[in-house]
N, C-alpha and C positions, 0 to 999 in steps of 0.2 A: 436522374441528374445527367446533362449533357457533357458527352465526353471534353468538352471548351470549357465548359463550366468548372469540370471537377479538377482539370490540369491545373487549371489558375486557380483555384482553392488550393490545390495541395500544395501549389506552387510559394503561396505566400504563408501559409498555415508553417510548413520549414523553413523560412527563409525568417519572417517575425518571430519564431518560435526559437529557433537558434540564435538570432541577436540580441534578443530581452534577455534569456537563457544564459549566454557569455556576459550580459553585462552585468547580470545581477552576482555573476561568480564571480567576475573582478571584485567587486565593492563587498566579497566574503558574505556574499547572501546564498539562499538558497537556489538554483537553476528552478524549479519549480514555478515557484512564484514569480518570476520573469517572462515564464512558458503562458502561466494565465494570464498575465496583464496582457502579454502579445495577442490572446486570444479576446480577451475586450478590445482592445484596441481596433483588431480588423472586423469585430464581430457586430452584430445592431446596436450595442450600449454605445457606440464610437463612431467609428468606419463607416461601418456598414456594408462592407468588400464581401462579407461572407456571413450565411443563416443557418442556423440550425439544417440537416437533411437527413434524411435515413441512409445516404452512403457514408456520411462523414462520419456518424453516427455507428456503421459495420468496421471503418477503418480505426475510427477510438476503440472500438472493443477488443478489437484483435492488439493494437497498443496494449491494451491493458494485462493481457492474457501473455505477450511476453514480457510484460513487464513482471509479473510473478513468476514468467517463468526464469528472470534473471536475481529476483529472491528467495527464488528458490536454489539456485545455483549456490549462494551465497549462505544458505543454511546448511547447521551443522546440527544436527541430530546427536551430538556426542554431549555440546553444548550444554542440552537439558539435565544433563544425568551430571554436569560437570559443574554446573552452578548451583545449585545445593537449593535447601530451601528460600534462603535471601531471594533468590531468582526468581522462583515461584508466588511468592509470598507479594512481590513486587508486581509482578504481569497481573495475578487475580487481581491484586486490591486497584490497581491501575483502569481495569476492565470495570470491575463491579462499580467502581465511584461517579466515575462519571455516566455511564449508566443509567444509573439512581438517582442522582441528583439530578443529572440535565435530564431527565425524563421525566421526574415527578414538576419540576419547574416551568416545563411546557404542557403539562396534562392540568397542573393544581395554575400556575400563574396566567400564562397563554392561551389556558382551555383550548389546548388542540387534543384530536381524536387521541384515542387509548394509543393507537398502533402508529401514528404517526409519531406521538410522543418517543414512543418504542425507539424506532428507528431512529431519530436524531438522536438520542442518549446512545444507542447504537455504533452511531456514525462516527460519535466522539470518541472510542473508548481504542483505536489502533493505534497506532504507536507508526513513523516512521523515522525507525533507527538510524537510517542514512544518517540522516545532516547530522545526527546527535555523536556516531559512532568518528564520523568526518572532525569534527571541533575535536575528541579527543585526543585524535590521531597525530592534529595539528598540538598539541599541547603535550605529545606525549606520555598520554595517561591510556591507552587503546589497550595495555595490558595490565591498567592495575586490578585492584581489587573491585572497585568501581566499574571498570570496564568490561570486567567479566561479569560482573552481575546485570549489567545492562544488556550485553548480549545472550547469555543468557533469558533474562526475562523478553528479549525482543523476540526469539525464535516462539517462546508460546506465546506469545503477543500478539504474531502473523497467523499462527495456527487457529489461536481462537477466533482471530478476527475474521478468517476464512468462515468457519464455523458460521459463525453468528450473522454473516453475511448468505452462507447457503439457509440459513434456516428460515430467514426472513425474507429472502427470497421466493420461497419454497411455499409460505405460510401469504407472499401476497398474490402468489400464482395460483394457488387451491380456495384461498381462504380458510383453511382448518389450522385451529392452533389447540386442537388437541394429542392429549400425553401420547397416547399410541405413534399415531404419524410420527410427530414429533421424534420421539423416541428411536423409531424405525428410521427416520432423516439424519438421525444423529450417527445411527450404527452404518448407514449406509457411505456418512460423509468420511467417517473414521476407518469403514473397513475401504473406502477408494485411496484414505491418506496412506495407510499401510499397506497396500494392495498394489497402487501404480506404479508405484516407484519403482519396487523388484522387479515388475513387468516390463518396462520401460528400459528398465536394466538387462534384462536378457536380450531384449530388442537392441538394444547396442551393442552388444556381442554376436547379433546376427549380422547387423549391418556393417561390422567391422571386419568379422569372414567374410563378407561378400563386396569388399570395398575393390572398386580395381589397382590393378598395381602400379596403373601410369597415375603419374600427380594429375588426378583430377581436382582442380578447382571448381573450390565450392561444395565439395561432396558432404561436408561435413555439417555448413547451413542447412541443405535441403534435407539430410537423415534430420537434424535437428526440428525443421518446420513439419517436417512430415511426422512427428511424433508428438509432437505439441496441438498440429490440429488434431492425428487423432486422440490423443486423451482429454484435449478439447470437449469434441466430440461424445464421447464417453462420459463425463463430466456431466455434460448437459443432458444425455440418458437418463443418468442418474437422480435429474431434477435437480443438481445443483449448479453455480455459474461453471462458465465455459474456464473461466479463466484459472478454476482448482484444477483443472489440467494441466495446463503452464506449468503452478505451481509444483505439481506433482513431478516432471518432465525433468524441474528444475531439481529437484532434491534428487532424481537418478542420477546427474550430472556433477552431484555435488564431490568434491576433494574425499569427505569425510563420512563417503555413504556406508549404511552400517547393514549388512544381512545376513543368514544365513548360508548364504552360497558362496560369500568372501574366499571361505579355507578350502573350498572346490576349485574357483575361477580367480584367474591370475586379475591383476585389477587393472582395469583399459585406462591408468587416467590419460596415455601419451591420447590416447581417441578424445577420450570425452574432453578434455582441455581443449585440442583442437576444435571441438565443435564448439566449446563455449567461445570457444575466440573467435572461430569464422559468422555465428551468429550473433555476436555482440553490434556488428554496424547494423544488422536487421532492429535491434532493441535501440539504439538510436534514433533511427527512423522511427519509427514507429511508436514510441512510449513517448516522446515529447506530443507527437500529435493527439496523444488523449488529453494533455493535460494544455493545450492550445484549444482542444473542442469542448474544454468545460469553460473557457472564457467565452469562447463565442458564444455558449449555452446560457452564458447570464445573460442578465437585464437589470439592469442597471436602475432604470425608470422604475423598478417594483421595491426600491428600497426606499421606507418610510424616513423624510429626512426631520422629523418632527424630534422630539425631544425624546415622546415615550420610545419611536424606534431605532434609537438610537442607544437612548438608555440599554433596551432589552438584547441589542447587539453585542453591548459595552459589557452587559451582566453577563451570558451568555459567554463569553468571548473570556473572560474570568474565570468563572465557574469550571471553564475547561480548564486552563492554567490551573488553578489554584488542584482540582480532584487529581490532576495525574501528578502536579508536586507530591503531592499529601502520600502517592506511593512510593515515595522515598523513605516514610517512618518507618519501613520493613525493613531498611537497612540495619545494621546493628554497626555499632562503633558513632562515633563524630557525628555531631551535626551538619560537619560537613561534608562528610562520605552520603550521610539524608541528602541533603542541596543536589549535591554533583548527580546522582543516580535522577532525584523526583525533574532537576531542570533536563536530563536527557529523554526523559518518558514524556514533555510536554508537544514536540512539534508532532502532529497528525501527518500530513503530506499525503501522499499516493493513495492509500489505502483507504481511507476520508474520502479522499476526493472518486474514489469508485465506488462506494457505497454513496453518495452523494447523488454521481451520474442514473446511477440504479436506479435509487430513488425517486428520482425524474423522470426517467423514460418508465416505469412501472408506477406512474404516476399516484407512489405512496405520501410524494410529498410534491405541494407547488411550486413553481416557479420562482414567488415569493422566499416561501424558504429556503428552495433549493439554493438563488442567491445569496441569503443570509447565511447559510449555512459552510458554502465557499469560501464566504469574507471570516468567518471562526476559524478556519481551516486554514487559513492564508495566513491570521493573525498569531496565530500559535506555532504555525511554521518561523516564522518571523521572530517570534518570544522563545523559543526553545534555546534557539544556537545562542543569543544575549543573555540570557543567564546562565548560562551553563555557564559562557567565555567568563563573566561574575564571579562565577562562583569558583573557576580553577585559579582565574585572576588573583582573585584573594590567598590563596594557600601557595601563590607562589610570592605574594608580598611578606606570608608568613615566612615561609620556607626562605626568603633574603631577611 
């Protein structure tokens, strides 16, 4: 791509990508969903200002890879052990339903392949806590009982999703989806979960002794990038995505990191704060631009405007709502303690939308779907924050 070229791509890709972004935060929407319209908009379904390319395409991934590496920052490992089984009970049944249902509905109704099927059942099954975690905050309910079962269930939510996303990765790289591999892809991804972080960990205690004494600006960004590509890096060794780096990166960074070196080494968070602050306008930049390069990535023209494709969008688009409701019945007490948890485990956001891109560029799924698959994504993003606001709405009409 020509150096003319790629300035005025990236020029407009920020520039639409933070005004749909702002606007849709005004009108209490999601910034996501703002992000992709902008990227339809400039992209071939619209515009046409901007194509698909394999640089824009290196600049979304590296997006993506800090964008976990800023959910990871935000995960609490103490969390898991602190939400009890409700939490648990919530993230599996949340995972497995959709799953299963939208899997077997595109394998038995759709007659699409085994492993495509997979995959979109797949796709559906993350969880993006933001917007969910954001509506309660605003309503404050962020520390009831509720809310800790949510976060709770969201930290295994991102783990598994991680998971499920190296394995299928991994299975449409080799092609083998047998127990052994498998198996070994499992202990590999798990002993990297448990593995980098502490690693990671001491490396900011290296780079903190060796930091200079004059206020170097910026010093804190670049230890931050330079760890993140390399676990990256390491990551993708491993066979699994680059972007369980980030992730990894992000949980050594985290407030609430747990290890056994704690009661040796005093704990850096005046450091690591700093870095997460100085790297946060990097995750700015950079995380809206993947999520601007999956609008450009649709097409618009591949969506069936007939009845049946519509129909099967409309089912589809339900079916997701309705299975990650349904893991609200793990709650125990009120129907409406159910409500409040199953309408926060409904919007997909981020996480969707990276296994989606995956999908695409490792050409597991078409264009075709890959658009349909967006517009699900988009639609439950959309449906999560309006029920939820329902359903606390209600209990405050009670509660007057």
């Amino acid at each position: 791509m020509a150096i003319d070229n790629f300035v005025l791509s990236l020029c407009l890709i920020l520039l639409f990508g933070r005004l749909l972004g702002e606007a849709f935060k005004r009108l209490q929407l999601p910034a996501v969903v703002g992000e992709i319209l902008a990227g339809i908009l400039i992209g071939p379904s619209l515009l046409g200002w901007i194509a698909p390319n394999e640089t824009l395409a290196v600049m979304a991934e590296l997006g993506v890879i800090l964008l976990l590496f800023s959910i990871g920052c935000e995960t609490s490992i103490k969390r898991l052990f602190q939400a009890g089984n409700s939490a648990v009970g919530v993230a599996l049944l949340g995972i497995a339903l959709p799953a299963v249902v939208i899997g077997l509905v595109c394998l038995l109704y759709l007659e699409l392949p085994g492993f495509t099927s997979l995959y979109l059942g797949c796709a559906l099954t993350a969880t993006s806590i933001g917007i969910s975690i954001r509506v309660m905050a605003q309503a404050n309910q962020s520390q009831s009982q509720e809310g800790h079962i949510i976060l709770g269930a969201a930290v295994i939510d991102d783990i598994a999703g991680v998971i499920l996303l190296s394995l299928l990765f991994n299975f449409a790289s080799s092609g083998e989806v047998g127990l052994i591999s498998s198996g070994l892809l499992i202990l590999k991804i798990v002993g990297f979960l448990l593995l980098a972080p502490p690693m990671a960990r001491l490396l900011l205690y290296l780079f903190r002794a060796v930091k200079p004494r004059e206020e170097e600006t910026g010093y804190e960004a670049i230890v931050t990038m330079i760890l993140i590509c390399l676990f990256a890096w390491l990551a993708h060794a491993l066979h699994a995505p680059a972007l369980l780096g980030g992730f990894a990166v992000g949980l050594a960074l985290s407030r609430q990191f747990i290890s056994p070196l704690n009661r040796y080494l005093q704990n850096p968070f005046a450091f690591t704060h700093e870095m997460e602050v100085e790297s946060k306008p990097l995750v700015d930049i950079f995380a809206p631009i993947f999520f601007v390069y999956v609008g450009i990535s649709l097409d618009l023209s591949q969506i069936d405007l007939g009845w049946t494709g519509l129909f099967t969008l409309l089912m589809l688009s339900v079916l997701a709502i309705i299975t990650k409701m349904m893991a609200g019945l793990r709650v125990p007490g009120s129907l409406r303690s159910k409500t409040i948890v199953g309408s926060a485990m409904v919007p997909r956001g981020e996480v969707g939308l990276v296994f989606a891109e995956m999908g695409l560029q490792m050409e597991i799924i078409s264009p075709k779907l890959f658009t349909e698959l967006v517009l699900i994504i988009a639609i439950t993003t959309l449906a999560g924050p309006l029920l939820l606001k329902l359903a606390l709405a209600k209990e405050v009409r009670k509660d007057g």
